[in-house]
C-alpha positions as CSV (number, residue, x, y, z in Angstrom):
1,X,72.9,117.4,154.0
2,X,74.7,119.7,151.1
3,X,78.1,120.4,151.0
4,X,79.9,123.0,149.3
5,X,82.7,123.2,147.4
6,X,84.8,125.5,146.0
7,X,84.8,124.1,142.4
8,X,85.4,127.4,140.4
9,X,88.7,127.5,141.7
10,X,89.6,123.7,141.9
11,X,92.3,122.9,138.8
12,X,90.9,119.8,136.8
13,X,93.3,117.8,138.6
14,X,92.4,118.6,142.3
15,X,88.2,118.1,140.5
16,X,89.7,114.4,139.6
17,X,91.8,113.5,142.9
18,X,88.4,114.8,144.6
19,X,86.3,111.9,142.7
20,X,88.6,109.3,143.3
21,X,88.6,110.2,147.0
22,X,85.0,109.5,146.9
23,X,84.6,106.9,144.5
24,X,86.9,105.1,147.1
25,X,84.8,105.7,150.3
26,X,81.9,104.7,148.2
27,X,83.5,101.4,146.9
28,X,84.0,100.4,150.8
29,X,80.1,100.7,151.7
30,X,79.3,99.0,148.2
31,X,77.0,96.5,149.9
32,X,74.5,99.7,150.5
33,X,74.7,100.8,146.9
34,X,71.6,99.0,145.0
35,X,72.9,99.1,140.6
36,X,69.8,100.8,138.2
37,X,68.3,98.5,135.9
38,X,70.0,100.3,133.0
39,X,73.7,99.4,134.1
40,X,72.9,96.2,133.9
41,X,71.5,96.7,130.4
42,X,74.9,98.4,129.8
43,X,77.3,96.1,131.3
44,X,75.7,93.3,128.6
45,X,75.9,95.6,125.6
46,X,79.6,96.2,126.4
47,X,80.5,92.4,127.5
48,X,79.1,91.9,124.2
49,X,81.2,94.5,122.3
50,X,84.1,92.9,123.9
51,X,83.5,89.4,122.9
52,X,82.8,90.7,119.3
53,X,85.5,92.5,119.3
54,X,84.6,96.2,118.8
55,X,86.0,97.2,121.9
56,X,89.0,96.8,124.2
57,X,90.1,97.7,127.8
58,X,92.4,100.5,128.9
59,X,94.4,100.7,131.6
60,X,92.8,102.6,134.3
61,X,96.0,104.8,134.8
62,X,96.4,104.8,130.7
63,X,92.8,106.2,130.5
64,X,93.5,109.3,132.9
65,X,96.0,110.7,131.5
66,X,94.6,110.1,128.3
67,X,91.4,112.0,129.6
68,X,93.8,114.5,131.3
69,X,95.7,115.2,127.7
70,X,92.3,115.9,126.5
71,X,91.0,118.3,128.8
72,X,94.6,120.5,128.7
């Protein structure tokens, strides 16, 4: 099934609000969703880089506008 969208004259902002309004529906059938091999590999290397130290967390709302600064 493909779906088309106009994303050449989406803002950035309506692009984000669009990914969140999926990654939400996703997050409710998460049972379905089966995680690569390699996230797991990734999820280690940061818990790791967490306990050591050499990275911290954001704030998920701190993080988007920090992205959004970025991008303009």
């Amino acid at each position: 099934m493909a779906y088309s969208l106009p994303l050449t004259t989406m803002s950035v902002s309506e692009k984000i609000q669009m990914m969140e309004t999926l990654w939400e529906n996703l997050t409710q059938q998460s049972q379905d969703i089966t995680s690569p091999t390699w996230h797991q590999d990734l999820l280690l290397q940061r818990e790791k880089s967490l306990e050591n130290q050499q990275d911290q967390f954001v704030d998920w709302n701190e993080a988007k506008k920090q992205i959004l600064n970025r991008i303009g």
